[in-house]
C-alpha positions in Angstrom: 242.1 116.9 -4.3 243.1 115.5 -7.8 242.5 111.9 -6.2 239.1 113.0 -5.0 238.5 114.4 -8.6 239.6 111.3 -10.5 237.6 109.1 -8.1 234.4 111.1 -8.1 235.0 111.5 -12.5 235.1 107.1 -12.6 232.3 106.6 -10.3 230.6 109.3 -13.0 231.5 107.5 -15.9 229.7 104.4 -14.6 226.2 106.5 -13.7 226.1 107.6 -17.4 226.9 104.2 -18.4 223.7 102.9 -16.1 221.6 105.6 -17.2 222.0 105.2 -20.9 221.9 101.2 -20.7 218.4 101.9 -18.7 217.1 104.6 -20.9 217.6 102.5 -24.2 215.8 99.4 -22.5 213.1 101.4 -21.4 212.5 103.1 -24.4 212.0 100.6 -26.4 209.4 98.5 -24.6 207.2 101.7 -25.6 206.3 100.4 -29.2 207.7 100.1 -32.5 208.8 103.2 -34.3 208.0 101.9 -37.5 204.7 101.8 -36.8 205.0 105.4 -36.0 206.9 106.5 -39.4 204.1 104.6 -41.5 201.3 106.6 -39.6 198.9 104.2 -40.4 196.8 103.2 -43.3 197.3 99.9 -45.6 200.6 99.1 -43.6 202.2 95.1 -44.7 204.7 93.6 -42.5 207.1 93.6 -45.1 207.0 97.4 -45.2 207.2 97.4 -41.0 210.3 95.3 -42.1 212.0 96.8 -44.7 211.5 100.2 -42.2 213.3 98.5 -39.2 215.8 97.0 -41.0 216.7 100.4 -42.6 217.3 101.9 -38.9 218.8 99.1 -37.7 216.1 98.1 -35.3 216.3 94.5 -36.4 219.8 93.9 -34.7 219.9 92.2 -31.0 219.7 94.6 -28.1 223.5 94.5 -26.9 224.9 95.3 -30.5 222.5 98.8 -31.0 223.4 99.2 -27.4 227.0 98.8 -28.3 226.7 101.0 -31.2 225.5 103.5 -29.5 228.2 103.3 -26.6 230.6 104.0 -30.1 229.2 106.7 -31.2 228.7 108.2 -27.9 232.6 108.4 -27.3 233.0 110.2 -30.9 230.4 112.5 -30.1 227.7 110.8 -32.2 224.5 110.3 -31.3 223.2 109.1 -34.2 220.6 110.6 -36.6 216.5 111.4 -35.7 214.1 108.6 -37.0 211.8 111.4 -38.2 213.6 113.3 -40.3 217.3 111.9 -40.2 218.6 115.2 -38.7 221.7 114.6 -36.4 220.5 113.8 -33.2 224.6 116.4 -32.2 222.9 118.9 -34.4 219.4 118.4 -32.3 221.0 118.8 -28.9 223.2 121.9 -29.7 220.3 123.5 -30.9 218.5 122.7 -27.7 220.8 122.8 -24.5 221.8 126.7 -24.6 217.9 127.1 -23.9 218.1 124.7 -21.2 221.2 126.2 -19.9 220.0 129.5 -20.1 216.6 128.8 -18.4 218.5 127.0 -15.5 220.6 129.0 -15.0 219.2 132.5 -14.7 216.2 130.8 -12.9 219.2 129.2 -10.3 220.6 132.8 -10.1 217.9 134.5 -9.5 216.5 132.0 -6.6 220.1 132.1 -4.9 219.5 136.2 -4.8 216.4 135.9 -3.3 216.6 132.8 -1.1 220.0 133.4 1.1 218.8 137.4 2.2 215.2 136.1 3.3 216.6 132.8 4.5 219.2 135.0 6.8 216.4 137.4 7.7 214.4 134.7 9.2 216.6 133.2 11.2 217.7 135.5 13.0 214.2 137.1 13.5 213.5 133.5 14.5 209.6 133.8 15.9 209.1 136.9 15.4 206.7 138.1 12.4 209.0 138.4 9.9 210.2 134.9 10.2 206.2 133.5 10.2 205.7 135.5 7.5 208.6 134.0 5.4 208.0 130.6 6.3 204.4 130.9 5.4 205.1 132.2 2.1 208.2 129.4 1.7 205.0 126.8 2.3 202.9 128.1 0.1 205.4 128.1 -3.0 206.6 124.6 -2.0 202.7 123.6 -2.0 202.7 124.5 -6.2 203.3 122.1 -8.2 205.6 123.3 -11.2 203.1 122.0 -13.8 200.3 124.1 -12.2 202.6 126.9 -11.4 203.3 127.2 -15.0 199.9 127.2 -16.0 198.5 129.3 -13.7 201.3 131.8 -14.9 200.0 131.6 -18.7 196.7 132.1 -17.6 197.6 135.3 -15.6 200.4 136.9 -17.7 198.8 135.8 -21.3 195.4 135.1 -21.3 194.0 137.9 -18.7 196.6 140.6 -18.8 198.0 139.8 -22.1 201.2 140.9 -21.7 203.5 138.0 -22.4 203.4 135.4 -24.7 202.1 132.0 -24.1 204.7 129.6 -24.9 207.8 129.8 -27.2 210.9 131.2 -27.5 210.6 134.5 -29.6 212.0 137.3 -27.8 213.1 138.4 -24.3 209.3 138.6 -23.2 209.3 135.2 -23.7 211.8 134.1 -20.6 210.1 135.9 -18.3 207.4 133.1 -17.2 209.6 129.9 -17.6 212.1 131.5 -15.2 210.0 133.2 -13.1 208.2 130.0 -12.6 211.1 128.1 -11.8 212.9 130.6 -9.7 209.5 130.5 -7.2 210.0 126.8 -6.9 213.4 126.4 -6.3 213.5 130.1 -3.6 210.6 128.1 -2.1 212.8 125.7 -1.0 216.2 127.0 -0.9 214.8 129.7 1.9 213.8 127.1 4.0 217.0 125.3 3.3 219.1 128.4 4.8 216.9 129.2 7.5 217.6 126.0 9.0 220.8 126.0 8.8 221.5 129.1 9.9 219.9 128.2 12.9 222.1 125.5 13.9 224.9 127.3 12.6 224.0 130.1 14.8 223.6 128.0 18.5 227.5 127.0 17.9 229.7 128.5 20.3 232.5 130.2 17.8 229.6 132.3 16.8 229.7 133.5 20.2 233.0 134.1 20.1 232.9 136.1 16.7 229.7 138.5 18.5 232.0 138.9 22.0 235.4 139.9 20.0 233.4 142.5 18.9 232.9 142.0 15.4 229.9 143.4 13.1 226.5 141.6 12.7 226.8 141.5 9.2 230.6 139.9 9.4 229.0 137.4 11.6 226.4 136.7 9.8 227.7 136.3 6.0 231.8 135.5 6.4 231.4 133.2 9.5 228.0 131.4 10.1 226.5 131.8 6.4 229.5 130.2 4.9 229.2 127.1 7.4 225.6 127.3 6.8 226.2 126.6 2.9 225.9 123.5 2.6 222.9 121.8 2.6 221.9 124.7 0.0 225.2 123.7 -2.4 223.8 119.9 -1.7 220.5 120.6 -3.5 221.7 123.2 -6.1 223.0 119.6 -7.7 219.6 118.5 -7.1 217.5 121.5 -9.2 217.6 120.6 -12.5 215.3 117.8 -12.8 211.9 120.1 -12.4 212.8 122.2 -15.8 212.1 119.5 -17.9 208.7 119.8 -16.8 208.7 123.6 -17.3 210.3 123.4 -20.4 207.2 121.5 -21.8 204.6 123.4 -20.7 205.8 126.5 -22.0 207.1 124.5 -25.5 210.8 126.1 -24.7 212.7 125.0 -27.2 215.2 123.2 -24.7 216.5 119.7 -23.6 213.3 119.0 -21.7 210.7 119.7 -25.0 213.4 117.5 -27.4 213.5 114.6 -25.2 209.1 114.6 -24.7 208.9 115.0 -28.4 211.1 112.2 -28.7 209.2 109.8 -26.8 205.8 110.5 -28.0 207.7 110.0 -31.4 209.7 106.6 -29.7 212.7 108.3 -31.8 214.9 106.0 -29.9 218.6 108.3 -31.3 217.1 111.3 -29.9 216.0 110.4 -26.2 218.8 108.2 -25.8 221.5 111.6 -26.8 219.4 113.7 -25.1 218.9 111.7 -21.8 222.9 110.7 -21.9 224.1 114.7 -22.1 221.8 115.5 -19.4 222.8 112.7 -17.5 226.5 113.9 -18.0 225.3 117.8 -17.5 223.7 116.8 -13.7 226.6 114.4 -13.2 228.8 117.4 -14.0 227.2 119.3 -11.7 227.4 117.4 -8.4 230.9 117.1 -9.6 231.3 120.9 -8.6 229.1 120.4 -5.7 231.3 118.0 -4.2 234.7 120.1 -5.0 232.7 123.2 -3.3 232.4 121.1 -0.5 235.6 121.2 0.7 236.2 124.9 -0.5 233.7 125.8 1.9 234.6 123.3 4.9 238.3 122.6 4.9 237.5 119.8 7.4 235.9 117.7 4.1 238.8 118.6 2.0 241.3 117.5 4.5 239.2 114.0 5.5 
């Protein structure tokens, strides 16, 4: 296992190094941010200048690439072009949002997606089951963009009883998770129900059911932990959708930092924000792949 671990943890090192080398090419082929900081008006070229060469724009590529690789490894990210706030100090403001958003959204979907994904399967064709999967198809059909808005016009504009956007009390979690939590149960029901299908056609399950043993202890020690997965698989696979989210209900998290950072082309910030999130998802399939073989001992052995 500590073999598996170190291999997986060099072959992660290298992603982050991909994604952060892509991220600051792309990024910059978006404009100048001098232009930005001058917002216009009598503007010289020696002022567009004097501005680059203060933030070190003026160096090649490969040496504010390299810089940047530095200052990654000592946990510095640089400072903000509009402001000169410390792109660290940004982020840690930012990612417990993110991280709270994700996670409770990831909880709640798990809660709700293994019971109903169970229930259909075995219920397979009868009403239950079409009714689920009807309901799974319609929640996949929403985009998260419209989802979210659709959930401020309901909740803010004709009820009026949750705020709009923002981050300013417990009322104001409620639509960001709730609108994530439908699009990831969506799926992840669908996911189990599949699964436990096959799981349920193998012939140990029949063994379990003639020894005698309860429906339930059949259902969620034996087949649902065989059944797990393809459900663990995407769980790694979640997180990219929040950004999205994030923005349309201005949550103060990593998704909102790195837009504002673009329109901006505040080069420190995306590049920090896209590298921790980069690390955070690589982090996470990390644990997918260990829970692979703590659910299936025939991966951990091979």
């Amino acid at each position: 296992m500590a073999g598996f671990i170190l291999k997986r943890l060099l072959q992660a090192v290298f992603v982050v190094l991909a994604v952060t080398l892509i991220v600051s090419f792309a990024i910059r082929l978006s404009g100048d941010p001098a232009i930005m900081l001058m917002g216009g008006g009598n503007v010289t070229e020696q002022d567009l200048q004097n501005i680059r060469q203060s933030l070190g724009l003026e160096r090649p590529f490969y040496v504010q690439y390299l810089s940047f690789l530095e200052g990654m490894v000592r946990g510095d990210f640089g400072k903000s072009f509009m402001g000169g706030t410390p792109v660290s100090m940004l982020i840690a403001n930012a990612l417990p949002a993110t991280l709270l958003l994700a996670f409770a959204s990831l909880l709640a979907s798990i809660v709700l997606s293994v019971p109903l994904g169970v229930y259909a399967a075995v219920n397979r064709g009868r009403w239950p089951d079409q009714m689920i999967r009807i309901l799974s198809l319609v929640g996949l059909s929403f985009p998260n963009f419209w989802l979210a808005i659709m959930m401020v016009l309901l909740f803010s504009i004709v009820l009026g009883v949750l705020p709009p956007s923002g981050m300013e009390g417990p009322e104001s979690f409620v639509m960001p998770a709730l609108t994530m939590a439908i699009i990831l149960t969506a799926t992840n029901v669908r996911l189990v129900r599949t699964s436990m299908l096959e799981t349920l056609s193998q012939q140990y399950i029949m063994v379990a059911r003639s020894k005698g043993l309860r429906d339930r202890v059949v259902l969620y020690k034996h087949a649902l932990r065989n059944s797990a997965i393809p459900l663990v698989t995407y769980i790694g696979l979640q997180f990219g959708g929040i950004v999205i989210v994030e923005r349309v209900f201005n949550w103060p998290g990593m998704g909102t930092l790195a837009f504002d950072a673009i329109s901006n082309r505040d080069y420190p910030v995306l590049q920090g924000t896209i590298t921790v999130l980069a690390l955070f998802i690589v982090l996470i399939n990390l644990l997918v792949d260990i829970a692979y073989g703590l659910i299936d001992p025939r991966i951990r052995t091979e």
